[in-house]
Biopython code that builds the backbone (N, CA, C, O; Angstrom):
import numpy as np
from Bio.PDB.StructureBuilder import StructureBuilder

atoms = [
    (1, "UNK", "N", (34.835, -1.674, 22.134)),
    (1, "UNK", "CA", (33.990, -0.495, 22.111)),
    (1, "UNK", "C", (33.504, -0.205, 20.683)),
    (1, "UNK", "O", (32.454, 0.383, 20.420)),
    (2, "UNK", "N", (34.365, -0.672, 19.811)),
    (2, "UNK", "CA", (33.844, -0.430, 18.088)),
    (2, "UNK", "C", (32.753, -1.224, 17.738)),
    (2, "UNK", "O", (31.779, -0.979, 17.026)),
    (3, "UNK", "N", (33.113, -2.309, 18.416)),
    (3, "UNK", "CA", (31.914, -3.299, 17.829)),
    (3, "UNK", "C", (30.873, -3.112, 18.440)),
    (3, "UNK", "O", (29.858, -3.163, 17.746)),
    (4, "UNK", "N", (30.696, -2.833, 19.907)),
    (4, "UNK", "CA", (29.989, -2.069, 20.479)),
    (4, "UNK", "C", (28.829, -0.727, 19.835)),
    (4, "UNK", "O", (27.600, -0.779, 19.883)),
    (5, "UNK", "N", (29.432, 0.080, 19.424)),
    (5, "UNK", "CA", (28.845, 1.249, 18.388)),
    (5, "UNK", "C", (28.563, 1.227, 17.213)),
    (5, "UNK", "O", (27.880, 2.067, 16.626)),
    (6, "UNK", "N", (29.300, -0.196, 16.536)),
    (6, "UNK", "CA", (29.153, -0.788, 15.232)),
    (6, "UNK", "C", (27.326, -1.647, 15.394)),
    (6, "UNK", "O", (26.275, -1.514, 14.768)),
    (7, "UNK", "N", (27.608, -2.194, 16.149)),
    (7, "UNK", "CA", (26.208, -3.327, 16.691)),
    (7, "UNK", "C", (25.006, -2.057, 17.238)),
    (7, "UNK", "O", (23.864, -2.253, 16.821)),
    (8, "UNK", "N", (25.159, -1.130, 17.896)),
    (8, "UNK", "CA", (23.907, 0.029, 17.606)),
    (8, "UNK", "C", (24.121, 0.262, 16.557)),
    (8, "UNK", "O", (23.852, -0.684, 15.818)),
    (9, "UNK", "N", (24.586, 1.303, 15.960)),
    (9, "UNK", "CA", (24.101, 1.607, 14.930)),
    (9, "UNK", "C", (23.361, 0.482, 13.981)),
    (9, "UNK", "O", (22.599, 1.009, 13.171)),
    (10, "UNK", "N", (23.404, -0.528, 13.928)),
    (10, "UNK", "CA", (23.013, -1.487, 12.988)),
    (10, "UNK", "C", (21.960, -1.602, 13.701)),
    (10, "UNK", "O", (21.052, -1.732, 12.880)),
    (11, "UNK", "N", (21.449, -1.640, 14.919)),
    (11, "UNK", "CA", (20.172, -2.044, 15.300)),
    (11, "UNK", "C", (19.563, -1.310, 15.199)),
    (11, "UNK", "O", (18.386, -1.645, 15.067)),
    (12, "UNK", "N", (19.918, 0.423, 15.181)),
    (12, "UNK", "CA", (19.210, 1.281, 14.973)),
    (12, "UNK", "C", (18.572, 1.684, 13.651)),
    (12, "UNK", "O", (17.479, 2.241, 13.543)),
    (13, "UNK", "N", (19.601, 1.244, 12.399)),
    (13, "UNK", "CA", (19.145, 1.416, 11.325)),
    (13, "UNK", "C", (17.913, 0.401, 11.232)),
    (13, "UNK", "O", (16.757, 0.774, 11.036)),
    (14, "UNK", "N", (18.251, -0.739, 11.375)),
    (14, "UNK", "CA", (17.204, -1.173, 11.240)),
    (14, "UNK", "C", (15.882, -1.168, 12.160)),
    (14, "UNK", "O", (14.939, -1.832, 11.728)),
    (15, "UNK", "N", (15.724, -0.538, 13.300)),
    (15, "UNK", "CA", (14.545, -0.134, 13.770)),
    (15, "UNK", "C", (14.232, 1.109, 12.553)),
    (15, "UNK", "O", (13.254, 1.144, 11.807)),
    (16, "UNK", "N", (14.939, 1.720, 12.589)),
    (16, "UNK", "CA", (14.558, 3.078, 11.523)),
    (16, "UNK", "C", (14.145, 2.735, 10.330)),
    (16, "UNK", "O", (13.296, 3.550, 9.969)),
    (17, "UNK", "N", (14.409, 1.588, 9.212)),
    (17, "UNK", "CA", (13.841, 1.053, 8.225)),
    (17, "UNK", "C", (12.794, 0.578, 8.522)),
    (17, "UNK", "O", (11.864, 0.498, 7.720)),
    (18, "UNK", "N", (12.729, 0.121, 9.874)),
    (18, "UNK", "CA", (11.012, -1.103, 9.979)),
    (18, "UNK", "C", (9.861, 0.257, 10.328)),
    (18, "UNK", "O", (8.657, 0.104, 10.120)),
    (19, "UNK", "N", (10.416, 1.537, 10.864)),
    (19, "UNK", "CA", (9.689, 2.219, 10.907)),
    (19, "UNK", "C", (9.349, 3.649, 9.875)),
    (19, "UNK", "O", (8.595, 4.585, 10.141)),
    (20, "UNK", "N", (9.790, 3.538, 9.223)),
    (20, "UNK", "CA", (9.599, 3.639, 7.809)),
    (20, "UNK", "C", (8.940, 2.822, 6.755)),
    (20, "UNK", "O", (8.558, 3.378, 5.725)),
    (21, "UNK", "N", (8.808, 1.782, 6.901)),
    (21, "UNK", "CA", (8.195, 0.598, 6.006)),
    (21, "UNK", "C", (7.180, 0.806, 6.617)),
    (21, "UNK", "O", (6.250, 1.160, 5.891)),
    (22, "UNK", "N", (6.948, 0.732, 7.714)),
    (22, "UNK", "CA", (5.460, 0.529, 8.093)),
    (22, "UNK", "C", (4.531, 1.883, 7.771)),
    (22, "UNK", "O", (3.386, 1.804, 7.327)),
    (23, "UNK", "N", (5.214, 3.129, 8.068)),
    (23, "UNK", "CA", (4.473, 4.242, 7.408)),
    (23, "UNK", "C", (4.242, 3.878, 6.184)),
    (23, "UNK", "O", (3.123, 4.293, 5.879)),
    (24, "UNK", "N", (4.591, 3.473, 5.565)),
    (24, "UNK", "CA", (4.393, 3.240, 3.792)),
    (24, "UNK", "C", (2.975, 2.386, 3.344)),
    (24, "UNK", "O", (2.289, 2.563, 2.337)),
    (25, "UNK", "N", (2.824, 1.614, 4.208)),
    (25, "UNK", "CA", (1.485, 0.915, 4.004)),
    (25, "UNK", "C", (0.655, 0.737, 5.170)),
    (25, "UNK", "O", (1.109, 1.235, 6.200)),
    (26, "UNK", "N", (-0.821, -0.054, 5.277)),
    (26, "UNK", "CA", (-1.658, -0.397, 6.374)),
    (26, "UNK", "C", (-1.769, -2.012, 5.757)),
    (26, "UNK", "O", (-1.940, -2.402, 4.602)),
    (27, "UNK", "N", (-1.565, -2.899, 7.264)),
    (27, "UNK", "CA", (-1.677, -4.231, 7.123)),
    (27, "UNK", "C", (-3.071, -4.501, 7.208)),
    (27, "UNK", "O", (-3.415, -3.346, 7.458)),
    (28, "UNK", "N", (-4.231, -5.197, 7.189)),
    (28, "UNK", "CA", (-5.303, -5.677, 7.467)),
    (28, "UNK", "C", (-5.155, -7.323, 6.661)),
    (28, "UNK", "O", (-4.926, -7.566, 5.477)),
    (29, "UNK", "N", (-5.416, -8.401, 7.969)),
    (29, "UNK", "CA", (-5.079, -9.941, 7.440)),
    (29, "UNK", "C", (-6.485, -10.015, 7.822)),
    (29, "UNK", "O", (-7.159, -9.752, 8.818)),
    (30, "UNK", "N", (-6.705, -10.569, 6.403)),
    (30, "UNK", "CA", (-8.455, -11.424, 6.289)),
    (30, "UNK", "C", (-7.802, -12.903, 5.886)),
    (30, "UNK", "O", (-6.791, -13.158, 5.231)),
    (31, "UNK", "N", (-8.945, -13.939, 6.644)),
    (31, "UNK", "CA", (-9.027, -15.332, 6.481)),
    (31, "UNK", "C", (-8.968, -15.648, 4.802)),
    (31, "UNK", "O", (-8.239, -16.500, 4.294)),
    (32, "UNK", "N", (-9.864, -14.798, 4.099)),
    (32, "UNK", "CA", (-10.428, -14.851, 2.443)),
    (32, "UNK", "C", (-10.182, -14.388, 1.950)),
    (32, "UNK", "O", (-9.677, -13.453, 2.571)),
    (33, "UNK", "N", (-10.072, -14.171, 0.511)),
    (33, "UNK", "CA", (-9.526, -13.167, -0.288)),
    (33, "UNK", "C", (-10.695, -12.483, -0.676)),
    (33, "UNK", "O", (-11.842, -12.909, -0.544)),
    (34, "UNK", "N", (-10.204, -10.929, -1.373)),
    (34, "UNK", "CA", (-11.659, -10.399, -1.951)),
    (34, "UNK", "C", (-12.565, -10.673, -2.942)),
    (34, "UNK", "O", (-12.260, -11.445, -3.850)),
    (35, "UNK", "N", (-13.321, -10.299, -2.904)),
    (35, "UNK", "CA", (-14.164, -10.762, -4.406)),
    (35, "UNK", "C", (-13.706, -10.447, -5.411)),
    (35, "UNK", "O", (-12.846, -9.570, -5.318)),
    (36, "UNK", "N", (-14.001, -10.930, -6.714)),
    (36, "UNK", "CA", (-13.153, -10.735, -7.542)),
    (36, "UNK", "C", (-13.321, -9.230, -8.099)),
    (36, "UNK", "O", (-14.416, -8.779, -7.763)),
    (37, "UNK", "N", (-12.544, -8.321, -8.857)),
    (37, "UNK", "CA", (-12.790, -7.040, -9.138)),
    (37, "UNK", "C", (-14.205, -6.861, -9.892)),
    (37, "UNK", "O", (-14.554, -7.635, -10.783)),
    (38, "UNK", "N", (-15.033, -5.713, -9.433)),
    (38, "UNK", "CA", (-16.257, -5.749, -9.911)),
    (38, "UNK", "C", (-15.981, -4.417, -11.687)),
    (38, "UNK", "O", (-15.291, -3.420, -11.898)),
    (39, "UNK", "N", (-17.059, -5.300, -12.578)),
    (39, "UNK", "CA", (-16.580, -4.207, -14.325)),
    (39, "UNK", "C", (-16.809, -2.536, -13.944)),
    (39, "UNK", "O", (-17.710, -2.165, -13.193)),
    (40, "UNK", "N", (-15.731, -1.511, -14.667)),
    (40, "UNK", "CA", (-15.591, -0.355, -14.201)),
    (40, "UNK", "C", (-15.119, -0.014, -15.218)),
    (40, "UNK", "O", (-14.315, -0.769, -15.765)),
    (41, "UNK", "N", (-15.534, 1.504, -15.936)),
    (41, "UNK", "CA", (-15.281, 2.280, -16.700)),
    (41, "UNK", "C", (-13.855, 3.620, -16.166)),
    (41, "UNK", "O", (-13.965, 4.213, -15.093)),
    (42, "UNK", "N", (-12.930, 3.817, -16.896)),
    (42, "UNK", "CA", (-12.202, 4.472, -16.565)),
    (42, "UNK", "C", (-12.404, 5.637, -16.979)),
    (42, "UNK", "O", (-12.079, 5.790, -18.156)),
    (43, "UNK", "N", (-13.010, 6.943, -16.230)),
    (43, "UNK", "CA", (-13.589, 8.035, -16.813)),
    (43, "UNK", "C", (-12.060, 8.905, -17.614)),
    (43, "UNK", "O", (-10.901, 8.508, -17.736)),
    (44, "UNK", "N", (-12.455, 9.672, -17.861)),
    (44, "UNK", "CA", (-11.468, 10.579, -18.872)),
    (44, "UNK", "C", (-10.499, 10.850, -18.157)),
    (44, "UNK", "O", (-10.640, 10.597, -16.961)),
    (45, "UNK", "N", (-9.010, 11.531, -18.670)),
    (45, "UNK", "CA", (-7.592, 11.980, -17.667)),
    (45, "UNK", "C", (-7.949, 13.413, -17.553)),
    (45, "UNK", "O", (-7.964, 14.015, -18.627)),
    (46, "UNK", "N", (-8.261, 14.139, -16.418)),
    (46, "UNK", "CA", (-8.367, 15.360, -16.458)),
    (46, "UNK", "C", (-7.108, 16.270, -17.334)),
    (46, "UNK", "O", (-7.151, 17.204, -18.135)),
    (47, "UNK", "N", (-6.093, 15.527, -16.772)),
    (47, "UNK", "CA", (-4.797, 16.295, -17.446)),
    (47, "UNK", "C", (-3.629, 15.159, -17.591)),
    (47, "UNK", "O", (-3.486, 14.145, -16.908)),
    (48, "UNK", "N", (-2.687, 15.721, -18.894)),
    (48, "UNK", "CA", (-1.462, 14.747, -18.918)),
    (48, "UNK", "C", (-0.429, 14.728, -17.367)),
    (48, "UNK", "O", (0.699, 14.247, -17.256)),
    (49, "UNK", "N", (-1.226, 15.390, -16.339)),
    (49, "UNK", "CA", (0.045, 15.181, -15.379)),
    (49, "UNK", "C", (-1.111, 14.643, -14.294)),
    (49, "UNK", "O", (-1.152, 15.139, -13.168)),
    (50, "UNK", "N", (-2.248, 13.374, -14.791)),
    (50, "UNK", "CA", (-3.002, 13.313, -13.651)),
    (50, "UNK", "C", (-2.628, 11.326, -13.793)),
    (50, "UNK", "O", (-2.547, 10.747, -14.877)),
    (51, "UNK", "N", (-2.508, 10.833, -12.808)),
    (51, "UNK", "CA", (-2.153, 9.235, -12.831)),
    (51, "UNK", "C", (-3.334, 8.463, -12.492)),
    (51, "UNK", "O", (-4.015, 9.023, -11.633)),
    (52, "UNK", "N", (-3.842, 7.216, -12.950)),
    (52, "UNK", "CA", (-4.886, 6.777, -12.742)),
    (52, "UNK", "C", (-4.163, 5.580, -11.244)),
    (52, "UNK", "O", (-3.080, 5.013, -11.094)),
    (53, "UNK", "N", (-5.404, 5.651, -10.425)),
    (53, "UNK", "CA", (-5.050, 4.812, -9.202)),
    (53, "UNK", "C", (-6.068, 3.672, -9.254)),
    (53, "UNK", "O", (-7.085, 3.958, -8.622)),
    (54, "UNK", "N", (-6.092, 2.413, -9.846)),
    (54, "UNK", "CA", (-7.120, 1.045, -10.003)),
    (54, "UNK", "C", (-7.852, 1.186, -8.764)),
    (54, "UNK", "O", (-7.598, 1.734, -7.692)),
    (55, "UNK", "N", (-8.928, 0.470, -9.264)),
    (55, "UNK", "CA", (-10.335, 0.593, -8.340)),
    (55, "UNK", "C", (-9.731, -1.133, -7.364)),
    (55, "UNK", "O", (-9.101, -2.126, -7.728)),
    (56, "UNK", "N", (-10.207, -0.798, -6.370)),
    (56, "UNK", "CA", (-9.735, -1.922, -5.521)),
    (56, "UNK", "C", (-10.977, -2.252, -4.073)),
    (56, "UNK", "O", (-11.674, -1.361, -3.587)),
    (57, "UNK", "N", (-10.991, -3.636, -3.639)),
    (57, "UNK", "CA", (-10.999, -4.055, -2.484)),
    (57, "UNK", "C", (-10.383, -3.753, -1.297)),
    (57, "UNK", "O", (-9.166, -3.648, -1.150)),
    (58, "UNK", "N", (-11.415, -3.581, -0.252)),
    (58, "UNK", "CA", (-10.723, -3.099, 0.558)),
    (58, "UNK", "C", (-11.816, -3.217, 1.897)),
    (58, "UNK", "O", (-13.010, -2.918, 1.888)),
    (59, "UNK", "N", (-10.865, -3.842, 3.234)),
    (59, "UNK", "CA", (-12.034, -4.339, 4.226)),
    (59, "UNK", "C", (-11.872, -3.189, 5.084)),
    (59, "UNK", "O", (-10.970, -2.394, 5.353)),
    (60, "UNK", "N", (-13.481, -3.458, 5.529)),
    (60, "UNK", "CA", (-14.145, -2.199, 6.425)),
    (60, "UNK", "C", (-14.329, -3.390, 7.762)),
    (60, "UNK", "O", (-15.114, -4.338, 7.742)),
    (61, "UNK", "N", (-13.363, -3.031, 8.905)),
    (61, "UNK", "CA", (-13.752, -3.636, 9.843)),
    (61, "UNK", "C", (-14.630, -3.250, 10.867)),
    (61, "UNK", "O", (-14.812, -3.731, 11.985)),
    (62, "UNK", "N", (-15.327, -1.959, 10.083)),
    (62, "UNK", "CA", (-16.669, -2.024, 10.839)),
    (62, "UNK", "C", (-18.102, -2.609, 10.322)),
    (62, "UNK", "O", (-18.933, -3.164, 11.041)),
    (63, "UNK", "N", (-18.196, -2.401, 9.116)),
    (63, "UNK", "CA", (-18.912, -2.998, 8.197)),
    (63, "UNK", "C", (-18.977, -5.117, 8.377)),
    (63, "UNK", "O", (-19.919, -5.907, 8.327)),
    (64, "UNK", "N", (-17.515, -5.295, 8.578)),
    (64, "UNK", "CA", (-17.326, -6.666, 8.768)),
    (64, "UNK", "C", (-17.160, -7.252, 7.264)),
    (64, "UNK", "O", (-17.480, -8.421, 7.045)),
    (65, "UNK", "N", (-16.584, -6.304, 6.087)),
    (65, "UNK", "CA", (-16.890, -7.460, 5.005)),
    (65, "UNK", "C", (-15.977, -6.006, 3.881)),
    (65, "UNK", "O", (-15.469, -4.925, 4.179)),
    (66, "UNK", "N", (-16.122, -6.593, 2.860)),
    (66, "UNK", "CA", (-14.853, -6.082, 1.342)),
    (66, "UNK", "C", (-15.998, -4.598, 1.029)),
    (66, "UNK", "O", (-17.202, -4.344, 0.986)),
    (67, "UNK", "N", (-14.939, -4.058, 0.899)),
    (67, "UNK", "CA", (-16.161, -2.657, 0.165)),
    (67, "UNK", "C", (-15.124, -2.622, -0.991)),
    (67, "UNK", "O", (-13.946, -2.941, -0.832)),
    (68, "UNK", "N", (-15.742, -2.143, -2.347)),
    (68, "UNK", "CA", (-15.698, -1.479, -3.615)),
    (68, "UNK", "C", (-15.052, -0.030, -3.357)),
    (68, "UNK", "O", (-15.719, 0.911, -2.925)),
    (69, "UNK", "N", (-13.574, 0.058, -3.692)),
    (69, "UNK", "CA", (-13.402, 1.478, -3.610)),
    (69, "UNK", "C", (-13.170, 1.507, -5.584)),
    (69, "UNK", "O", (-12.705, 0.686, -6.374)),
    (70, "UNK", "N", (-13.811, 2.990, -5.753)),
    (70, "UNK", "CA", (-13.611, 3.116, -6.978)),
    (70, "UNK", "C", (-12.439, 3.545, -7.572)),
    (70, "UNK", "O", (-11.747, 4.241, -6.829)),
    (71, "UNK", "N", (-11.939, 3.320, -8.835)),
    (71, "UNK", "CA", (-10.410, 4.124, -9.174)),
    (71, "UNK", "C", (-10.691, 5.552, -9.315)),
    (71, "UNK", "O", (-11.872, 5.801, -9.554)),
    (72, "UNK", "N", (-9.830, 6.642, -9.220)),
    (72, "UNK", "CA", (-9.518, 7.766, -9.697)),
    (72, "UNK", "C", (-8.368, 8.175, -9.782)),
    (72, "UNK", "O", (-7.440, 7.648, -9.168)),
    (73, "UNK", "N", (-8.227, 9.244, -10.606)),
    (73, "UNK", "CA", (-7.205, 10.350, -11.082)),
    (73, "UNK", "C", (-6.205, 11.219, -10.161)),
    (73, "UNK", "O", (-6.816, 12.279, -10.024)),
    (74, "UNK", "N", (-5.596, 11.272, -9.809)),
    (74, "UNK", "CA", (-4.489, 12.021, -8.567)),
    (74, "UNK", "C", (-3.512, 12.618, -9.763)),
    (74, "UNK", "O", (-3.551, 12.143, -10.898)),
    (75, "UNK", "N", (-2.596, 13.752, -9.381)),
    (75, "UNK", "CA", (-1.665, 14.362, -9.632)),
    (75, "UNK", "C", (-0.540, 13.372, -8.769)),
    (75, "UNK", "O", (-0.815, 13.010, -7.625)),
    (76, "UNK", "N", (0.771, 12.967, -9.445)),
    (76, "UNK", "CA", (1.689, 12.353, -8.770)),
    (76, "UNK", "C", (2.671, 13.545, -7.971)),
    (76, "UNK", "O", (2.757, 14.735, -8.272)),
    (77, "UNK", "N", (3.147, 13.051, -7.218)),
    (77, "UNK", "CA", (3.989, 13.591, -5.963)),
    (77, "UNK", "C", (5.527, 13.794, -7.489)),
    (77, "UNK", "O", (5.899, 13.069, -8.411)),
    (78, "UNK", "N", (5.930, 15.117, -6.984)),
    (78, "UNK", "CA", (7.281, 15.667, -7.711)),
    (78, "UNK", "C", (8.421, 14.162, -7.213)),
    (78, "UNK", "O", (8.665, 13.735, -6.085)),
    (79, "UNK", "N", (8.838, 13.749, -8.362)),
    (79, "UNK", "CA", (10.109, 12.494, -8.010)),
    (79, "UNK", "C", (9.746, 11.511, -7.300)),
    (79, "UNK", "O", (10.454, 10.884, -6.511)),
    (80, "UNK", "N", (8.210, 11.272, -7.644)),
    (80, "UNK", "CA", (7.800, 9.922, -6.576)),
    (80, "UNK", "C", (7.307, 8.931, -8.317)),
    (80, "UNK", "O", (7.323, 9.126, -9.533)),
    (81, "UNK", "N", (7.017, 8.117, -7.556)),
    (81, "UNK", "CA", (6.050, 6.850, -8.412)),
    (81, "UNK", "C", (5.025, 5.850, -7.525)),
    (81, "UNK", "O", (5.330, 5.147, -6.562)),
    (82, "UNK", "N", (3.984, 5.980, -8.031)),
    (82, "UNK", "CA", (2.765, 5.466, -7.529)),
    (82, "UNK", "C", (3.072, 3.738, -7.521)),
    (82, "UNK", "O", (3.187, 3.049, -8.534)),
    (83, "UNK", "N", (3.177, 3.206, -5.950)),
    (83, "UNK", "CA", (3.535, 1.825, -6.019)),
    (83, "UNK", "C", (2.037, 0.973, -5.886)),
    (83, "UNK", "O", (1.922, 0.735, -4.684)),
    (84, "UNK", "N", (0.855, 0.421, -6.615)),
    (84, "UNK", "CA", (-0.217, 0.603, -6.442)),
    (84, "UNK", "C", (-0.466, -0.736, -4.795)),
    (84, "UNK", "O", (0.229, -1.430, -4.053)),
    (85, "UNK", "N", (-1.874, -0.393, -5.017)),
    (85, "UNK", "CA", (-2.090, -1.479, -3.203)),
    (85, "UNK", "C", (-2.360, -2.773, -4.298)),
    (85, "UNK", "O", (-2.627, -2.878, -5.495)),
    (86, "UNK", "N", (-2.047, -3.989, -2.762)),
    (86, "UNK", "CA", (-2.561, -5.101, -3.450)),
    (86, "UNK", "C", (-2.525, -5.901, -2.266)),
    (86, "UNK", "O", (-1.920, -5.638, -1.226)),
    (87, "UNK", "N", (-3.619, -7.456, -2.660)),
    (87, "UNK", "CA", (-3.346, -8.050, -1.744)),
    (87, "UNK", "C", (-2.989, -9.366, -1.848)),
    (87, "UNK", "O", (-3.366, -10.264, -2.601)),
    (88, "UNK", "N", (-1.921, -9.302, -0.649)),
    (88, "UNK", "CA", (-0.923, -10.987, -0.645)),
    (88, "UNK", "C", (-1.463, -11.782, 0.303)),
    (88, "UNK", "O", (-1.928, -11.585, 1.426)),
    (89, "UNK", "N", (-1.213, -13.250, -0.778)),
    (89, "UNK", "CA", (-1.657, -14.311, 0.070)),
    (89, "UNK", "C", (-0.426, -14.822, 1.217)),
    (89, "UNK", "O", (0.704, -14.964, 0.751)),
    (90, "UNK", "N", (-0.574, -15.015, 2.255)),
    (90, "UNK", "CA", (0.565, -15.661, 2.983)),
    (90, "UNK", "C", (-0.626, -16.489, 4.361)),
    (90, "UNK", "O", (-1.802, -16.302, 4.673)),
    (91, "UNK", "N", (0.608, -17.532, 4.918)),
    (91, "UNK", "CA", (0.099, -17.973, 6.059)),
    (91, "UNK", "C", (-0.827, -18.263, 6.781)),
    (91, "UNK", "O", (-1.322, -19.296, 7.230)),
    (92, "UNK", "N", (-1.096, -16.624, 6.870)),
    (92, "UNK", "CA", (-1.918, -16.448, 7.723)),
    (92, "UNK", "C", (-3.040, -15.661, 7.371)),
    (92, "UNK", "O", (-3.601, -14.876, 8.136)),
    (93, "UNK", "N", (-3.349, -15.881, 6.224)),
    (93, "UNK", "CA", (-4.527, -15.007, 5.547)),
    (93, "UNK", "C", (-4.062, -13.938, 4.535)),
    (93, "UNK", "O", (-2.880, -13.626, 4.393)),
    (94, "UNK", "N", (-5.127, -13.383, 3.819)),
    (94, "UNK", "CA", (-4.688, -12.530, 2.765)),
    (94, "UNK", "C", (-4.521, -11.056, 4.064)),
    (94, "UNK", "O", (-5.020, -10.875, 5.174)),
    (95, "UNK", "N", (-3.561, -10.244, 3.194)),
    (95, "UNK", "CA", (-2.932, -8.928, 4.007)),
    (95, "UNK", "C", (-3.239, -8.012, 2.789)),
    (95, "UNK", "O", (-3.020, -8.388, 1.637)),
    (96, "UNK", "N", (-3.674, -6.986, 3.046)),
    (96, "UNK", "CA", (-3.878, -5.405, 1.916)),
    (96, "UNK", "C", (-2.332, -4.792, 2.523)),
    (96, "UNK", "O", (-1.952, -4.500, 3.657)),
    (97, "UNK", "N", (-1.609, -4.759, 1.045)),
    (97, "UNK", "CA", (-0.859, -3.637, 1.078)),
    (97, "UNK", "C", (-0.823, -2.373, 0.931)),
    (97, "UNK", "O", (-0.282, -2.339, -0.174)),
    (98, "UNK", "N", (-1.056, -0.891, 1.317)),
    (98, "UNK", "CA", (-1.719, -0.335, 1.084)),
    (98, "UNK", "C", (-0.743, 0.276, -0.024)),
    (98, "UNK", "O", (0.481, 0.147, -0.052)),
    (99, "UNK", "N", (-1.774, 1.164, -1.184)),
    (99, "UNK", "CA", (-1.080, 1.436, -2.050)),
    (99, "UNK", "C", (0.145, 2.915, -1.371)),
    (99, "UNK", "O", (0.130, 3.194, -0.172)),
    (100, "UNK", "N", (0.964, 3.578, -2.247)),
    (100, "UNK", "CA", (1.783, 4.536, -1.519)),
    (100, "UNK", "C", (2.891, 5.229, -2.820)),
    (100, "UNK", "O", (3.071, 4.796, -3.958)),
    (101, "UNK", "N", (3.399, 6.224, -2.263)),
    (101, "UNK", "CA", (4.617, 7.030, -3.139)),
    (101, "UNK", "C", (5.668, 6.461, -2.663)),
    (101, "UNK", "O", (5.978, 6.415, -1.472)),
    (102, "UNK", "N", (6.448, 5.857, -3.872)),
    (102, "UNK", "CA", (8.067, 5.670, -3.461)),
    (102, "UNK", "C", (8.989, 6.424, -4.321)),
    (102, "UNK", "O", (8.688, 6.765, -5.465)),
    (103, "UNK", "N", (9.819, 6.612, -3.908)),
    (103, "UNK", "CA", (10.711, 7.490, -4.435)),
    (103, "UNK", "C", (11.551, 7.093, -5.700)),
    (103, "UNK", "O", (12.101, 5.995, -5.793)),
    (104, "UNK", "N", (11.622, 8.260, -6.860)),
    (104, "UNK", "CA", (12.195, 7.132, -8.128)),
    (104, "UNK", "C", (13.609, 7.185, -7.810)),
    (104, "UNK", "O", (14.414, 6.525, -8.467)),
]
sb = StructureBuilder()
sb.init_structure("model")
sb.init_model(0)
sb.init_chain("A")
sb.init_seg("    ")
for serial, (resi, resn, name, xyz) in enumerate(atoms, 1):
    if name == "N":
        sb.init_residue(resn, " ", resi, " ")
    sb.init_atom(name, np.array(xyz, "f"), 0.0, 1.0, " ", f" {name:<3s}", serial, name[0])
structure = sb.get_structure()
């Protein structure tokens, strides 16, 4: 019966981590990678408590193709850190990680 309640709980944690991870980002797998970053000026820091977020690629699957999102300035989340987006090559095509707050 221990091992029993030992073996849920373990399956449960880990459903509960995979569903947590997945709130944290959005998958989108493209065949190609994006174009390469297009030149961009980093306008001024409104304030010392404002974080810059890089200008990035990013597919519009209605559009059918990479759109230009520009960088800007955000206030960071109290005890978080900005984990930025990016995208990995694997397998089965490049995947956007989406960028997100993790906890310090």
């Amino acid at each position: 019966m221990k091992k029993l309640k030992l073996m849920l709980l373990l399956v449960l944690g880990i459903l509960a981590l995979n569903i947590w991870t997945a709130t944290a980002q959005v998958v989108v797998i493209r065949p190609t990678p994006p174009p390469p970053p297009m030149g961009w000026v980093r306008p001024a820091c409104p304030s010392p408590q404002h974080i810059w977020v890089e200008p990035y690629w990013y597919w519009d699957r209605r559009a059918g193709r990479h759109i230009w999102r520009e960088g800007y300035w955000m206030r960071p989340k109290p005890r978080h850190v900005w984990i930025p987006g990016h995208w990995q090559d694997t397998h089965d095509g490049f995947i956007w990680i989406d960028g997100h707050w993790g906890r310090r």
